[in-house]
C-alpha positions in Angstrom: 135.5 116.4 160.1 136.9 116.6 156.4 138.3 119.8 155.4 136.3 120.3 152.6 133.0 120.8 155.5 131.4 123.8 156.1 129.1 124.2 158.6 125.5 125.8 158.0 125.2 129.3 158.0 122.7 132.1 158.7 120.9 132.8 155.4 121.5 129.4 153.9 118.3 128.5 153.9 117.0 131.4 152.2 118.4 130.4 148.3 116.0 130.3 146.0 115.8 126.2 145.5 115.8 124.8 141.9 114.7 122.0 139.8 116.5 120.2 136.8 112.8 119.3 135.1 109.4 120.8 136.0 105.8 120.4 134.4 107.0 123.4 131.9 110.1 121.9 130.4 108.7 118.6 129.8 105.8 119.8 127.8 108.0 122.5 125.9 110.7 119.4 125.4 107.0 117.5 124.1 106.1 120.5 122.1 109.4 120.8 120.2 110.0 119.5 116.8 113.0 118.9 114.6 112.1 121.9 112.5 113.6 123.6 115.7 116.8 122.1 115.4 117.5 122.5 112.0 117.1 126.4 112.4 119.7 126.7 114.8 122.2 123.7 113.5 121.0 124.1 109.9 120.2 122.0 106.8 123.8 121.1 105.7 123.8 117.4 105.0 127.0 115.1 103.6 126.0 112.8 101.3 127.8 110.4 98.6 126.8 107.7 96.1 126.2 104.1 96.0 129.1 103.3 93.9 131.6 105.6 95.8 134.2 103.3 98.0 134.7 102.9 101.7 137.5 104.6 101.6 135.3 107.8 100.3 132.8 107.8 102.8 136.0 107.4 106.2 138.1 110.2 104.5 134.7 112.2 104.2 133.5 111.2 107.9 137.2 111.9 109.1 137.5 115.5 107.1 133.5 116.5 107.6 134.0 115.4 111.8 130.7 113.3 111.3 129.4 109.8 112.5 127.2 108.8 109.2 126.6 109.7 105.6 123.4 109.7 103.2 123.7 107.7 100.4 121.8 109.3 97.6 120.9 108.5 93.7 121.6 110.0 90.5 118.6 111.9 91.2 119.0 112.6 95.1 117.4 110.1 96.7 117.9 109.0 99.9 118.7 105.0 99.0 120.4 104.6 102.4 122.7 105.6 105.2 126.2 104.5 106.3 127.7 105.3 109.5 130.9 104.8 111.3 129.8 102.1 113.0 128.9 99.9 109.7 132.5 100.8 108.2 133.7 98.9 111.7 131.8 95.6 111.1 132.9 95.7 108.2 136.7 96.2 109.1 136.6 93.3 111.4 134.7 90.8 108.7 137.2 91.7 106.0 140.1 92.8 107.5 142.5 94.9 105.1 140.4 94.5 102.5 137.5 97.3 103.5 138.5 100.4 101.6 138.1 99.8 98.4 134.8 98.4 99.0 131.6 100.1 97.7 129.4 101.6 100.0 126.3 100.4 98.7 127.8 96.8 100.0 127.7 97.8 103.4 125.3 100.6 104.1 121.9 100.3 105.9 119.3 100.4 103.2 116.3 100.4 105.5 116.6 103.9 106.9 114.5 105.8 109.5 113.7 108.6 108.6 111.5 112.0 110.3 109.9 114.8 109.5 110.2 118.4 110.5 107.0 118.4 112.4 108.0 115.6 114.6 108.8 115.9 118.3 112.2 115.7 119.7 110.5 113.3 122.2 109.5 110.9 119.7 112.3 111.1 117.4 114.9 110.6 120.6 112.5 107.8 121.2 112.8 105.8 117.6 116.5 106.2 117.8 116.8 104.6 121.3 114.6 101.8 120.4 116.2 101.1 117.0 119.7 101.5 118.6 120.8 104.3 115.9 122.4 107.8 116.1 121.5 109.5 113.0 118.1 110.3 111.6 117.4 111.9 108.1 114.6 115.0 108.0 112.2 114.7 104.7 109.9 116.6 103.8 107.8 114.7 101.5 110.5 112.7 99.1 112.8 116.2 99.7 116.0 115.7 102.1 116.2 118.7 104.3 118.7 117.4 106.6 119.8 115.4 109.0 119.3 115.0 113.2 121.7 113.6 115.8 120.9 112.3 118.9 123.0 114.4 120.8 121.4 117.5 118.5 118.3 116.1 120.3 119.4 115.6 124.1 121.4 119.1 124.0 119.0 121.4 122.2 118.0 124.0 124.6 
């Protein structure tokens, strides 16, 4: 027998058993909506513009400890997003030429976005289907800030 084995004792059987996911927690998991996770996380969102450089938005991600940036207007609209993961495509198509680069050149225009009424089911849903980690919360034409996926898969 390994030493690690212990054999059954009196009273073992009378531990309360539990469960990882029951009827309640899915529906309250169903129920929940992104407006939840902004008031615990908060509405801080990092943002830069078009015409700002590569270089920019990797000493911002670096400093800030984030995976993506918005990319707003002159008049703070969202215009498009640019994440970590761009900024390394583009490292390996142009090689030490990247930095000074504008972000606008390489940033996702075509952005997902979702509101604070939405579910944390169907927004974890639109990110795993479109294969991104970042989602931008509007309120009408108004940013009011920004979801992960791991904000969604460790809210509690």
């Amino acid at each position: 027998m390994p030493s690690s084995y212990q054999a059954p004792m009196r009273g073992d059987k009378d531990r309360k058993s539990t469960t990882s996911q029951s009827t309640g927690t899915n529906i309250s998991l169903e129920s929940t909506t992104v407006d939840r996770i902004l008031s615990q996380k908060g509405d801080a969102v990092f943002s830069l513009v078009p015409e700002e450089t590569l270089r920019t938005a990797v000493e911002t991600l670096r400093d800030k400890r984030i995976g993506a940036l918005l990319v707003v207007d002159s008049d703070g609209l969202l215009v498009g997003i640019i994440s970590e993961r761009d900024i390394v495509r583009k490292l390996a198509e142009t090689p030490g030429k990247t930095l000074p680069q504008r972000v606008s050149d390489v940033m996702t225009r075509k952005v997902e976005t979702c509101g604070p009424d939405d579910s944390l089911v169907d927004v974890l849903r639109r990110m795993t289907n479109g294969r991104f980690r970042h989602m931008p919360v509007m309120r009408g034409d108004t940013l009011v800030g920004m979801v992960t996926i791991g904000d969604v898969i460790n809210y509690s």
